[in-house]
C-alpha positions as a Markdown table, in Angstrom:
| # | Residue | x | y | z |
|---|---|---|---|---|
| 1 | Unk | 2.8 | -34.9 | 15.7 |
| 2 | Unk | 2.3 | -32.5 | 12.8 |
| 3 | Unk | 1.3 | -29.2 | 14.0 |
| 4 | Unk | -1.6 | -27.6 | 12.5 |
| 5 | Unk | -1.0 | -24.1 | 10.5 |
| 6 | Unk | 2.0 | -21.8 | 9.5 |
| 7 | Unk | 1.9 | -18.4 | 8.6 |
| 8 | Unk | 4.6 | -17.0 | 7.2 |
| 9 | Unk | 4.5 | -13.2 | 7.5 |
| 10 | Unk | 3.4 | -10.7 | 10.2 |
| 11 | Unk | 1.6 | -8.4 | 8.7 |
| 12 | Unk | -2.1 | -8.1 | 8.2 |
| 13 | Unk | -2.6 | -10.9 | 6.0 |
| 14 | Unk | -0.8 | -13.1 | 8.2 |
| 15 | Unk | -2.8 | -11.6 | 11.5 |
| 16 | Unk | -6.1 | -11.5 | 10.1 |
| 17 | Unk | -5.6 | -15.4 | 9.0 |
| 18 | Unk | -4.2 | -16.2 | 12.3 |
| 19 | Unk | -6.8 | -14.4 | 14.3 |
| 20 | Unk | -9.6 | -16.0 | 12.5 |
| 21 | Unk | -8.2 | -19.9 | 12.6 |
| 22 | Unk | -7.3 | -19.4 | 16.0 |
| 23 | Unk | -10.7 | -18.2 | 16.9 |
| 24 | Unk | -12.3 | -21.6 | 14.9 |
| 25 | Unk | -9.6 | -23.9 | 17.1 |
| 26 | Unk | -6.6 | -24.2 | 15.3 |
| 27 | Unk | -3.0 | -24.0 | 16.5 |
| 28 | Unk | -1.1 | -21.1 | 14.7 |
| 29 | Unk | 2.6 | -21.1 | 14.4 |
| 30 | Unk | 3.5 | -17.4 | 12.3 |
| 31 | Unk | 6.8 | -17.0 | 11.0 |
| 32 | Unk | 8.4 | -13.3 | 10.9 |
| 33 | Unk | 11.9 | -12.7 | 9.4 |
| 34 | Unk | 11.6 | -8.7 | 11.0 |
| 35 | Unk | 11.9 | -8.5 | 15.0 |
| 36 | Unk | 8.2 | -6.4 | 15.0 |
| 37 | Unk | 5.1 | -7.5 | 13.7 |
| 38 | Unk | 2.7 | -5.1 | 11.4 |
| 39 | Unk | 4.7 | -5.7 | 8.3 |
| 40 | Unk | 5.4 | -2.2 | 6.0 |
| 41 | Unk | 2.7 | -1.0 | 8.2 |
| 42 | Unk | 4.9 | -1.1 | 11.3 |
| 43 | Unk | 4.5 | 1.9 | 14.0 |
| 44 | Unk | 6.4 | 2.9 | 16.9 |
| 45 | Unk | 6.6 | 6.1 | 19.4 |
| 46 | Unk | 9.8 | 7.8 | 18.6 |
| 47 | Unk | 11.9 | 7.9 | 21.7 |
| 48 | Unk | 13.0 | 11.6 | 21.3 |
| 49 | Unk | 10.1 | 14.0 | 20.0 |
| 50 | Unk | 6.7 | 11.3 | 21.5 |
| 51 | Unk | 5.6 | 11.4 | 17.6 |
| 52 | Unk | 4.3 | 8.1 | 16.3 |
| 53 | Unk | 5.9 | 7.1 | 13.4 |
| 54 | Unk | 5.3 | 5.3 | 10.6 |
| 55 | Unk | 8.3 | 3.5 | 10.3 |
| 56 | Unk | 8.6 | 2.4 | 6.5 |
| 57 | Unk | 6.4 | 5.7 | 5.1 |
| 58 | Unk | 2.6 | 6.8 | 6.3 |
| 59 | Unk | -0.4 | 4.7 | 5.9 |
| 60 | Unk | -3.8 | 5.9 | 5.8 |
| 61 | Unk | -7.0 | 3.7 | 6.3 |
| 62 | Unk | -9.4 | 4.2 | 3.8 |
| 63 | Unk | -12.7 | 2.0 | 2.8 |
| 64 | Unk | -16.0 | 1.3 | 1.5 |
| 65 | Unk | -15.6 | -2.2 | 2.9 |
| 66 | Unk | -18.0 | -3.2 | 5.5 |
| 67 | Unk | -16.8 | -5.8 | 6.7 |
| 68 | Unk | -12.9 | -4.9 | 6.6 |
| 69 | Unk | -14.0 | -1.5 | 8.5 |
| 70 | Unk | -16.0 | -3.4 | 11.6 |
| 71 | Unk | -12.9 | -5.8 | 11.5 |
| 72 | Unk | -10.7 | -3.1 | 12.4 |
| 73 | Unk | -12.7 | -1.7 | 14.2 |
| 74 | Unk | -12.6 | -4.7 | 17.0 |
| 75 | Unk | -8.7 | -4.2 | 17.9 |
| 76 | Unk | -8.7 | -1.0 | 18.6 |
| 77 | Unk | -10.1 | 2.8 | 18.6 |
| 78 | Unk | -9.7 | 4.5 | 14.6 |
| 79 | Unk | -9.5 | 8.3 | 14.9 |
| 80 | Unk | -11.2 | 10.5 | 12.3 |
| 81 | Unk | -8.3 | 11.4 | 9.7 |
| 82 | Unk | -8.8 | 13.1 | 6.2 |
| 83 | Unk | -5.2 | 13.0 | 4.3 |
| 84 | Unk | -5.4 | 16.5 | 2.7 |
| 85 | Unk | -2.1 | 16.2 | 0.5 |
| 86 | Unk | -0.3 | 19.5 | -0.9 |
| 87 | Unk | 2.1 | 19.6 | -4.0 |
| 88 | Unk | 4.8 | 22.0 | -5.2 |
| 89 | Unk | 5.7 | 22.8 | -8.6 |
| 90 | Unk | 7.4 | 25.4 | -9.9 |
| 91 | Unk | 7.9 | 27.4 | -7.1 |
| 92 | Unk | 4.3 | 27.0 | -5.9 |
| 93 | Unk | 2.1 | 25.0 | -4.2 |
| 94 | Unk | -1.2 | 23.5 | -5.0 |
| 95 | Unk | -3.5 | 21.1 | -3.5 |
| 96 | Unk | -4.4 | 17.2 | -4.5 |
| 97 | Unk | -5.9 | 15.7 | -6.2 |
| 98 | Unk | -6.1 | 18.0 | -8.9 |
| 99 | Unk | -9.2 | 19.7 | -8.3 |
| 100 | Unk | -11.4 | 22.9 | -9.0 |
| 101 | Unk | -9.0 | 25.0 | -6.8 |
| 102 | Unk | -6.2 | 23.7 | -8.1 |
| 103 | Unk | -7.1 | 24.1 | -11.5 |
| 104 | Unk | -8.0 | 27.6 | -10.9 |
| 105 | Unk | -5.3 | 28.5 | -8.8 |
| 106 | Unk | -2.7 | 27.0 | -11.6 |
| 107 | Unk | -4.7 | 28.4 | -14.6 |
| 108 | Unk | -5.4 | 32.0 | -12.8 |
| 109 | Unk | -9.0 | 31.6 | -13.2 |
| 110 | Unk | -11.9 | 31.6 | -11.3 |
| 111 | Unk | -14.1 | 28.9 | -13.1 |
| 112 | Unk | -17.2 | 27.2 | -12.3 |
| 113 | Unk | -17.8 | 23.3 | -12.2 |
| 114 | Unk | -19.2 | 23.0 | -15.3 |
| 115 | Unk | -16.5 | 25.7 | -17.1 |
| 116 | Unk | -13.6 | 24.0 | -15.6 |
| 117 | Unk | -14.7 | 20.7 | -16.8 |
| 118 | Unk | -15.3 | 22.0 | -20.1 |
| 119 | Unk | -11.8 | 24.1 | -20.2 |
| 120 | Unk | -9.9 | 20.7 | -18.8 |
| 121 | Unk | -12.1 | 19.1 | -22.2 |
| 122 | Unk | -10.5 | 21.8 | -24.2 |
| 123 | Unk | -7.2 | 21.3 | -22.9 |
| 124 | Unk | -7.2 | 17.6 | -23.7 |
| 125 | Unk | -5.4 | 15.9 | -26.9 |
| 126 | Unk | -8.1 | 14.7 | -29.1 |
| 127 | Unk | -5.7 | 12.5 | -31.3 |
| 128 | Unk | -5.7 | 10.1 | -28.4 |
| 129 | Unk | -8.2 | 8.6 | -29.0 |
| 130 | Unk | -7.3 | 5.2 | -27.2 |
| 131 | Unk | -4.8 | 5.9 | -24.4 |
| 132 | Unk | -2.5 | 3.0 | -23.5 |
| 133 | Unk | 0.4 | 4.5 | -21.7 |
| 134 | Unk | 0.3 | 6.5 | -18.5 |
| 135 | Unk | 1.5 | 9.7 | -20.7 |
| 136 | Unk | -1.1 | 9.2 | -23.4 |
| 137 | Unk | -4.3 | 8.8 | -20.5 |
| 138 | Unk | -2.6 | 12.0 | -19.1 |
| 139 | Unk | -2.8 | 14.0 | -22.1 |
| 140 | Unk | -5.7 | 13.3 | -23.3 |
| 141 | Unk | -7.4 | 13.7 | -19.9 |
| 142 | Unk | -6.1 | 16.7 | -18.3 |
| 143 | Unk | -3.5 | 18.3 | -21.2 |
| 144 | Unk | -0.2 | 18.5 | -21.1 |
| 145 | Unk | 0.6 | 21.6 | -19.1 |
| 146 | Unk | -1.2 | 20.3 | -16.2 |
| 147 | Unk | 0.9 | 16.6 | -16.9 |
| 148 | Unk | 3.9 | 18.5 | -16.9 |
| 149 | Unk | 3.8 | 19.9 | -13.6 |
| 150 | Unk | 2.1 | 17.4 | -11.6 |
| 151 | Unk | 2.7 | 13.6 | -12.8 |
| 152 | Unk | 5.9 | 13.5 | -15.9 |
| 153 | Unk | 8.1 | 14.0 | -13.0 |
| 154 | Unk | 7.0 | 12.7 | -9.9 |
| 155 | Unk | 6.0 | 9.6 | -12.0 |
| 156 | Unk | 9.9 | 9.1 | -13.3 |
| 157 | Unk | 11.1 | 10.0 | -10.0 |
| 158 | Unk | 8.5 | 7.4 | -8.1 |
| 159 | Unk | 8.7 | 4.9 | -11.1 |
| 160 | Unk | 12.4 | 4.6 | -12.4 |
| 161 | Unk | 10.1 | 4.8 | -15.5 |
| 162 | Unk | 8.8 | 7.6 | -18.7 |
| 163 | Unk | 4.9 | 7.6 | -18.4 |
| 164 | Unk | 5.4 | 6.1 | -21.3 |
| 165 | Unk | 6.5 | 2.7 | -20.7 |
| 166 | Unk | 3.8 | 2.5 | -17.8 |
| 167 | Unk | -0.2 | 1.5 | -18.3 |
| 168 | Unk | -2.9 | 3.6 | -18.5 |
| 169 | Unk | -3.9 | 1.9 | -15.7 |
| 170 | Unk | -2.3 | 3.6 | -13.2 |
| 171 | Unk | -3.2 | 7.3 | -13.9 |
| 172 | Unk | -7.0 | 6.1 | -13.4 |
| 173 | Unk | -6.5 | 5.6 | -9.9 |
| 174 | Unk | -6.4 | 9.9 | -9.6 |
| 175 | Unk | -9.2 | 11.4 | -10.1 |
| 176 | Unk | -10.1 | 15.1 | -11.1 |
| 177 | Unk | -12.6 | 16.7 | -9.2 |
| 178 | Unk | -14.1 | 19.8 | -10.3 |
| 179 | Unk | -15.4 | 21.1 | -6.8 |
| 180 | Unk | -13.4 | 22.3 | -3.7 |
| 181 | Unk | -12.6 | 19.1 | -2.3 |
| 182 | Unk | -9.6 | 18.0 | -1.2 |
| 183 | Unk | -9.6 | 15.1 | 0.8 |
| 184 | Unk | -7.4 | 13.0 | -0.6 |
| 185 | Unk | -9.4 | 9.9 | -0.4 |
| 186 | Unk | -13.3 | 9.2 | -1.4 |
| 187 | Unk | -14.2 | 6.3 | 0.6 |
| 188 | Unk | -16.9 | 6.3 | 3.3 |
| 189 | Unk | -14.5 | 5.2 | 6.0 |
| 190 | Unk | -11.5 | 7.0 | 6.7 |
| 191 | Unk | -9.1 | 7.4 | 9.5 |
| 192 | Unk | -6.3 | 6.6 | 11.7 |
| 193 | Unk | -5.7 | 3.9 | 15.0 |
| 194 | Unk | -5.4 | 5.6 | 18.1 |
| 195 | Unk | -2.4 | 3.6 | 19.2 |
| 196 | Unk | -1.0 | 2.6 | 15.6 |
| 197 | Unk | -1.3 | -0.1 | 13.6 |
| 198 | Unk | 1.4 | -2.2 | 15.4 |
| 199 | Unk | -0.6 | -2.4 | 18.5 |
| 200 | Unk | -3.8 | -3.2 | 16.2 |
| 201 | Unk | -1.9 | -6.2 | 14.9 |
| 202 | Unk | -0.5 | -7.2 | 18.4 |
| 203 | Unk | -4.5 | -7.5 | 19.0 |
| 204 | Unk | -5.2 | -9.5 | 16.4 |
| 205 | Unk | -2.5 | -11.7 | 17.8 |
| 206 | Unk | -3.3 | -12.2 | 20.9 |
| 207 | Unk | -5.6 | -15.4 | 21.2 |
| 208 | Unk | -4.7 | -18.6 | 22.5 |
| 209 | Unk | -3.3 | -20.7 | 19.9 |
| 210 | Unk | -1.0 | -18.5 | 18.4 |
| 211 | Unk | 2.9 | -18.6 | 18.7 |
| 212 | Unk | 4.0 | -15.5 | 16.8 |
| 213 | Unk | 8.1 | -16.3 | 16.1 |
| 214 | Unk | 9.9 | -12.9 | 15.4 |
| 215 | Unk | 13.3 | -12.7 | 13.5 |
| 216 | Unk | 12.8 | -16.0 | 12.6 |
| 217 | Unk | 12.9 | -17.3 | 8.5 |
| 218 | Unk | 10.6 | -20.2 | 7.4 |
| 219 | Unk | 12.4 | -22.7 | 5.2 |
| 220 | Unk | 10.0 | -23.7 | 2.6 |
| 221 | Unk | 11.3 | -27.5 | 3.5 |
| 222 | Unk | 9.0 | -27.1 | 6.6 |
| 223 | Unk | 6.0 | -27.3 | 4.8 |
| 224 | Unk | 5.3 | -30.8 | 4.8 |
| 225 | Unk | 5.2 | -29.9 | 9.1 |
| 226 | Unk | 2.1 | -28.6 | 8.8 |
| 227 | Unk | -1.2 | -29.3 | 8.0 |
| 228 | Unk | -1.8 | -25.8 | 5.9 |
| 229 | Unk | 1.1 | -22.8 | 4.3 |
| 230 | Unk | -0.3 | -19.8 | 4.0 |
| 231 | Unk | 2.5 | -17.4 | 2.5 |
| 232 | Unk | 2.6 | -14.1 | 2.6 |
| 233 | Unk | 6.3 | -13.6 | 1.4 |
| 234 | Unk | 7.7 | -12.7 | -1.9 |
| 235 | Unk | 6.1 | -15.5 | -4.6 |
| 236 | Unk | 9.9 | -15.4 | -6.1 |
| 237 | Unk | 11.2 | -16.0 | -3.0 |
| 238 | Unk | 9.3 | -19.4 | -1.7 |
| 239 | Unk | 10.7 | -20.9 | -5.2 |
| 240 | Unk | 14.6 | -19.2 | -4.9 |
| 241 | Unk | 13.9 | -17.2 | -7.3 |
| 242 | Unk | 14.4 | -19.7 | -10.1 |
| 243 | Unk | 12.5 | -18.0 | -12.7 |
| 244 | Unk | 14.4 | -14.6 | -11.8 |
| 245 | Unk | 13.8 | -11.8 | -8.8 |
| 246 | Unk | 10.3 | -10.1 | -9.7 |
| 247 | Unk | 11.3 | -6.6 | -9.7 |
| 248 | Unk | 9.8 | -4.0 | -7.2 |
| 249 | Unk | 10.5 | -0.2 | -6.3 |
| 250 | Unk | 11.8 | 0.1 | -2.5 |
| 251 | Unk | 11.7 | 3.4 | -0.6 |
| 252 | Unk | 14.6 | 4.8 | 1.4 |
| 253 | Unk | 14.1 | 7.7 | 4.0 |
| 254 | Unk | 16.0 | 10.2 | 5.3 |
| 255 | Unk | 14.7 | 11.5 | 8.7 |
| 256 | Unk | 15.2 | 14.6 | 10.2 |
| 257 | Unk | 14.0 | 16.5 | 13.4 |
| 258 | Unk | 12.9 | 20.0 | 13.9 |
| 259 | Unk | 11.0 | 22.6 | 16.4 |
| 260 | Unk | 7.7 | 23.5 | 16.1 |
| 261 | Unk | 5.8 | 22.8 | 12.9 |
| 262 | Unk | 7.9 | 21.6 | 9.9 |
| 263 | Unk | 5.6 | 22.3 | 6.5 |
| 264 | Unk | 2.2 | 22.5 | 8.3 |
| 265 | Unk | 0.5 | 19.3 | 7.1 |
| 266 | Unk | 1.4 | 15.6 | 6.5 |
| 267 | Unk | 1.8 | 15.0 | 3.2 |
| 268 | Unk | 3.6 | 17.3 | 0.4 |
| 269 | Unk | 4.8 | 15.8 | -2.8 |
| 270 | Unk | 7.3 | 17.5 | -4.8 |
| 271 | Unk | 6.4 | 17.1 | -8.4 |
| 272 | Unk | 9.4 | 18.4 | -10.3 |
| 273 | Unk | 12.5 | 17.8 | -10.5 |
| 274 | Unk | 14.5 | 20.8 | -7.7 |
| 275 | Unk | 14.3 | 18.0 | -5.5 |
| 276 | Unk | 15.3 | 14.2 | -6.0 |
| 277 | Unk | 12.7 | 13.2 | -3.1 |
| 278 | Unk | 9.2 | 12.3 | -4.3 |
| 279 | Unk | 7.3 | 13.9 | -1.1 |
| 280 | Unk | 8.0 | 15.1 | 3.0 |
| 281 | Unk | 5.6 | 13.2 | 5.3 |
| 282 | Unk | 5.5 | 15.1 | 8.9 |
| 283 | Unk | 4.6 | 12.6 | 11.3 |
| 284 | Unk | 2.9 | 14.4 | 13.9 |
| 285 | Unk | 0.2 | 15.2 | 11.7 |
| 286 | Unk | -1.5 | 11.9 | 10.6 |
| 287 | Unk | -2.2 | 11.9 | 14.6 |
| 288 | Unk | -3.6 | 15.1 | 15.1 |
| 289 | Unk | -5.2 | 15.2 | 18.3 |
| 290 | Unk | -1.9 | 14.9 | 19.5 |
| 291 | Unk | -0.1 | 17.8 | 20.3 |
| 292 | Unk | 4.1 | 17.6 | 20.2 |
| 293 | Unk | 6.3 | 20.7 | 20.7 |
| 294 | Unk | 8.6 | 19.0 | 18.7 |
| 295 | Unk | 8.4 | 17.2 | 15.0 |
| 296 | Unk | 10.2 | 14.6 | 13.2 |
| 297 | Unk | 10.2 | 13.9 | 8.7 |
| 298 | Unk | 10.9 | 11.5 | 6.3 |
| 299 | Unk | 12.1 | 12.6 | 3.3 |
| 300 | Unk | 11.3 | 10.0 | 1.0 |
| 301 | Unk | 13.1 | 8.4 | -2.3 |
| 302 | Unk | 12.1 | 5.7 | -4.3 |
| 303 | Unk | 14.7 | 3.5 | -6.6 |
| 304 | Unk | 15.2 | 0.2 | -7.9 |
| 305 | Unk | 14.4 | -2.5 | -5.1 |
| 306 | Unk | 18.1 | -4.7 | -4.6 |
| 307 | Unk | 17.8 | -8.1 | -3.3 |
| 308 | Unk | 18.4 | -7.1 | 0.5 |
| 309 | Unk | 16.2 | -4.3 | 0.3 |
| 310 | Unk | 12.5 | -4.0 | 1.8 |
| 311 | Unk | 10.3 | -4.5 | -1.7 |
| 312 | Unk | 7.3 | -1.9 | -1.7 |
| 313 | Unk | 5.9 | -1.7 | -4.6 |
| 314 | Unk | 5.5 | -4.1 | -7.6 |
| 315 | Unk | 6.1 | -2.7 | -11.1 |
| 316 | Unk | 3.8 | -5.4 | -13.1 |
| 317 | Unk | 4.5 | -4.5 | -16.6 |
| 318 | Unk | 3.6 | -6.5 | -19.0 |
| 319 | Unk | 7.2 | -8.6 | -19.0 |
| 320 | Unk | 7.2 | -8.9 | -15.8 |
| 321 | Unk | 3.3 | -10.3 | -15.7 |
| 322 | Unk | 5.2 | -12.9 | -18.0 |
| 323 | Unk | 7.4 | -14.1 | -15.7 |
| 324 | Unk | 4.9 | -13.8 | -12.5 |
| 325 | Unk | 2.4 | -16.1 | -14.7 |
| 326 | Unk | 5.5 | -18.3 | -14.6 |
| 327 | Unk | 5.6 | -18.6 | -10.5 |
| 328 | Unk | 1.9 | -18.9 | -10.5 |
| 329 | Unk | 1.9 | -21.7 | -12.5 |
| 330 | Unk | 4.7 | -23.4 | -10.7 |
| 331 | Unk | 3.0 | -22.3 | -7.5 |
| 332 | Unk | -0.1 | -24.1 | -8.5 |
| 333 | Unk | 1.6 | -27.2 | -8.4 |
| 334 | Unk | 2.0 | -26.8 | -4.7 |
| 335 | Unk | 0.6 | -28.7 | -2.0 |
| 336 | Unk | -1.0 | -27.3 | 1.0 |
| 337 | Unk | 0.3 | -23.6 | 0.2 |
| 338 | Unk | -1.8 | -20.7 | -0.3 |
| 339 | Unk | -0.2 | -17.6 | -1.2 |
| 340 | Unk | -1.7 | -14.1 | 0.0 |
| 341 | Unk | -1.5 | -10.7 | 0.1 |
| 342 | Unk | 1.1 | -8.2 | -1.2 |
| 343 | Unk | 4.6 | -9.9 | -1.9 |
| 344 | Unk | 2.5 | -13.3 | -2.3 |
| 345 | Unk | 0.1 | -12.3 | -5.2 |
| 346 | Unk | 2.3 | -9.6 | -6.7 |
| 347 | Unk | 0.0 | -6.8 | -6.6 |
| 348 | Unk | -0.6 | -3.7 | -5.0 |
| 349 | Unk | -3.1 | -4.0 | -2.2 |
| 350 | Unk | -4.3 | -1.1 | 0.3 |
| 351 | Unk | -4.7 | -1.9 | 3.7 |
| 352 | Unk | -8.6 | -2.5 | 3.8 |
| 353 | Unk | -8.4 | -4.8 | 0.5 |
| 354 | Unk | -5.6 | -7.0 | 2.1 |
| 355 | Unk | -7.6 | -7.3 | 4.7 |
| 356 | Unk | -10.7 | -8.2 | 3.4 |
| 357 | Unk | -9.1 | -11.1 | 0.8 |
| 358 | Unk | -7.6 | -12.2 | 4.1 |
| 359 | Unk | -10.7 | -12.9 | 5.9 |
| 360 | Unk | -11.9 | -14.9 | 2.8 |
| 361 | Unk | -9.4 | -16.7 | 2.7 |
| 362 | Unk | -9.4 | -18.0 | 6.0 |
| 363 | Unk | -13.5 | -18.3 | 4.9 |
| 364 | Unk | -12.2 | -20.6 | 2.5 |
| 365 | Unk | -9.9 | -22.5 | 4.2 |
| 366 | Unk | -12.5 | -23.1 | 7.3 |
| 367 | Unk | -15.1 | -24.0 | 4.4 |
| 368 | Unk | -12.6 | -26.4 | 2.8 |
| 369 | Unk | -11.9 | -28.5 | 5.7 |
| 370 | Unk | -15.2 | -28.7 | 6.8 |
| 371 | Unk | -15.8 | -30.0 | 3.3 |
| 372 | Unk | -12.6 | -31.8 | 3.2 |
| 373 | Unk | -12.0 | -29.8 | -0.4 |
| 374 | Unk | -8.5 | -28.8 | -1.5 |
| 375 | Unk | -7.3 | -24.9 | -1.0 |
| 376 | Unk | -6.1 | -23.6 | -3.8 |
| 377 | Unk | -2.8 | -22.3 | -4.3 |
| 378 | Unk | -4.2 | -18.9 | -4.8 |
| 379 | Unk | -8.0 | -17.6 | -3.6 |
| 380 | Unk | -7.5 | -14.1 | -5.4 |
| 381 | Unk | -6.0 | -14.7 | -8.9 |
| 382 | Unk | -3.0 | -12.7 | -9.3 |
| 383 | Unk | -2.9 | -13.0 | -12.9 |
| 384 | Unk | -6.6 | -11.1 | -13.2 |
């Protein structure tokens, strides 16, 4: 008797698929190769100082999303939480993302709006005229001394990479704000689960129909088990890697305890180079109405991600969109596997976007078998 679906992945692709074929009447067997569920997004209580813990480095929810937002919303209580994220650079600290303070505060000024923005104009190279690199949309944006203290380093040191070698694209994700605001974030809906995002995924879990099968590998051999794959794995890895390991950065952490309050908030990156850590995240503060007497850090490191080693973030430059066009065209070839989120599409994806292309594409499975259409291989195009 074939069974009817296999996820492969805990995490919130895999639960927010789950929960919603489970909901429509379909038996749901997910497929974890960790012994937690909640993926990179994993929380627990830390037995010694009661802090929650982001286990594999903080995440902050963050949308303009409707419909990701109320989802949420059902499996458990969000807390109000603005991630107000300091920096230090050359002996001094600033606030992010760079902004009119900061600007003053680095420049020994005491601008206006409209003068900062027309100073941060001034400061900007004007032989740039089209800037393809990280280093070139730097300079010509915001000038190189504010580059140099804030992004050439922390880029290499988070990157492996010069600015140079990486996309414009990527420095357009920070913006420069020239008021006083420093949340870190813009989007209308902000904040933090009460009881973590573990127990939020647990919720999304817990319907009847799904078997939820921890430490466990799928063989890719067990597809033809099921009626549907969806796979939210490394793309690479469903194929063994024949067309070569996509490469990724990986994070390590070293975690330390201490009395009291550590660096008074949660987030501080160090942007040059008197430390080899990229930032400090002190946990007890991305849950602050909690009060601890005690507090617990991650210092955190990026590097080169090895083949046992969690992969965090994919690099996608243009070689290595060369060789993912390569899985996605094998991987289109496929029958009855959809590939989703993170690892599966090779792409960066916040929480509430990975989220949202999860609920449409359990949308679009429901709306292909009542139609009795073929899923595609892929319902976001990775290759866009």
């Amino acid at each position: 008797m074939k069974k009817s679906i296999a996820i492969v992945g805990a995490g919130f692709s895999g639960a927010v698929i789950a929960n919603q074929l489970a909901h429509a009447g379909y038996a749901v067997d997910v497929f974890e190769t960790r012994p937690h569920v909640g993926g990179n997004c994993h929380s627990r209580r830390d037995d010694e100082t009661g802090v929650m813990l982001h286990v594999y480095g903080p995440h902050i929810f963050h949308t303009d999303n409707e419909r990701a937002w109320e989802f949420v919303n059902r499996f458990g209580e969000f807390k109000p939480y603005v991630n107000r994220v300091k920096a230090i650079t050359n002996g001094r600290v600033y606030t992010l993302p760079i902004n009119l303070l900061t600007i003053n505060q680095f420049f020994g000024k005491t601008l206006r709006p409209a003068q900062a923005a027309e100073f941060l104009t001034s400061l900007g190279d004007k032989t740039i005229t089209t800037p393809t690199t990280f280093e070139d949309q730097a300079l010509r944006f915001v000038g190189r001394d504010l580059y140099e203290a804030f992004f050439k380093t922390y880029t290499i040191k988070q990157w492996g990479l010069s600015p140079s070698e990486l996309p414009a694209s990527i420095l357009k994700r920070l913006p420069v704000r020239f008021n006083y605001d420093d949340n870190y974030f813009s989007h209308k809906y902000q904040g933090m689960p009460a009881d973590g995002y573990t127990a939020l995924v647990e919720r999304m879990f817990d319907v009847p129909g799904i078997a939820v099968h921890l430490s466990t590998p799928f063989d890719p051999a067990s597809k033809t088990d099921y009626q549907h794959v969806f796979y939210a794995g490394p793309i690479d890895a469903w194929f063994g890697h024949e067309e070569g390991r996509l490469p990724y950065r990986t994070l390590d952490f070293e975690v330390f305890r201490d009395t009291g309050d550590y660096q008074g908030n949660a987030v501080v990156n160090y942007c040059d180079d008197a430390e080899p850590y990229t930032r400090i995240t002190e946990h007890k503060h991305f849950s602050p109405w909690e009060q601890h007497e005690d507090t617990i850090l991650y210092k955190e490191y990026s590097r080169q991600c090895e083949d046992q080693d969690i992969p965090y973030y994919p690099i996608r430059l243009a070689r290595d969109k060369q060789q993912l066009e390569r899985y996605v065209n094998i991987a289109r070839q496929e029958a009855n596997v959809t590939f989703v989120g993170r690892l599966g599409t090779y792409r960066y994806l916040d929480m509430d976007v990975t989220i949202n292309e999860a609920l449409i594409t359990a949308d679009k499975f429901l709306a292909s078998a009542r139609d009795n259409t073929a899923m595609p291989a892929f319902v976001i195009d990775p290759l866009a």
